[in-house]
C-alpha positions in Angstrom: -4.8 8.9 3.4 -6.1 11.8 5.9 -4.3 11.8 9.2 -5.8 10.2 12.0 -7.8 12.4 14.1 -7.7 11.1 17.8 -11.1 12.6 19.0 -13.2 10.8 16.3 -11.0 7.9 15.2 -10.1 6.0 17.9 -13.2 3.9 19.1 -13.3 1.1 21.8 -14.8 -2.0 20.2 -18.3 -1.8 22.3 -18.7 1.6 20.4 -17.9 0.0 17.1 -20.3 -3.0 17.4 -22.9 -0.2 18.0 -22.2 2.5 15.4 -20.4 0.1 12.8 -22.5 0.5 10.2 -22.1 4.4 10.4 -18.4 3.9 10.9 -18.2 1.9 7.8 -20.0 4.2 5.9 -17.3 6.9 6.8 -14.2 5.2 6.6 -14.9 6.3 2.4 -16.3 10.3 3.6 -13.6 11.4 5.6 -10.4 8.4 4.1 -9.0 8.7 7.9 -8.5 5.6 9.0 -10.1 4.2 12.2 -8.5 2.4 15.0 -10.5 0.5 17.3 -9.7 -0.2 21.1 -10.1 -3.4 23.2 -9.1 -3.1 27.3 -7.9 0.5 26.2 -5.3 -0.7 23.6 -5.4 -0.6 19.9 -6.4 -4.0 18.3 -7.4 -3.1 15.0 -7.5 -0.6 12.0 -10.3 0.1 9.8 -9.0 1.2 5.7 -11.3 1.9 3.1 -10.7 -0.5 0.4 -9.6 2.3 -1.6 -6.7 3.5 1.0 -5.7 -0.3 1.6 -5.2 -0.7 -2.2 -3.0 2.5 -2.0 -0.9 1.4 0.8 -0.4 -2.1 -0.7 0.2 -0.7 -4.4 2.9 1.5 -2.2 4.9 -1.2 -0.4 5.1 -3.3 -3.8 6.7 -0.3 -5.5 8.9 0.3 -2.4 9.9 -3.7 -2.6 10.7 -3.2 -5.9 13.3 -0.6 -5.7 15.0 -2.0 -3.2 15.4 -5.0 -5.1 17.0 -3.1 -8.3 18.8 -1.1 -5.8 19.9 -4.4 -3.8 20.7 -5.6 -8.1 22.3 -2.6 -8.7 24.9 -3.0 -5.3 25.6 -6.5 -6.1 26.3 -5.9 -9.7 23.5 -7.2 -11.1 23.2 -5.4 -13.9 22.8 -4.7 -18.0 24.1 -2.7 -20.0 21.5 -0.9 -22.5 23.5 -3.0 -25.4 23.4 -6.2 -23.6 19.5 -5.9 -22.8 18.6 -4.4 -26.3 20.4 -7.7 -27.8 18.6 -9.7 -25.6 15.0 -8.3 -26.1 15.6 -8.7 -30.0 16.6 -12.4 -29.3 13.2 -12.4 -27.2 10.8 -10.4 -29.0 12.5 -10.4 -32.8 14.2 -7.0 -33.8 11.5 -3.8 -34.1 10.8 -3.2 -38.2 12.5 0.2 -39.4 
């Protein structure tokens, strides 16, 4: 995602309703996002689909490694022996 650039970006929410369509049609151009204002204060953000699919494909990788980080402190772990044994058991033992 671009960075946000404050002079296009930020739009109150009277200027949205007018120009959304065009505002739609750019959030996928320029993949800034787009913040829109009500009473002078930010009340929403506009993502392509595309960026929100990257941001949300980010945070489940992020959860993920704290998890097996938060494993790995608490000692919840295998070795490689241990798991191969247990993904034979699972999945039968590969063919040589």
């Amino acid at each position: 995602m671009k960075p946000l650039q404050v002079s296009e970006d930020i739009l109150p929410i009277a200027e949205f309703k007018t120009r959304a369509s065009e505002v739609v049609r750019k959030l996928r151009e320029h993949r800034r996002p787009v913040v829109i204002t009500q009473g002078g204060k930010p009340a929403a953000v506009l993502l392509a689909p595309e960026e929100f699919d990257q941001l949300a494909s980010r945070a489940r990788f992020l959860e993920a490694v704290h998890e097996g980080l938060a494993d790995a402190e608490a000692g919840r772990v295998l070795s490689d022996e241990e798991l191969g044994a247990i993904l034979d058991e699972q999945l039968g033992k590969p063919k040589a």
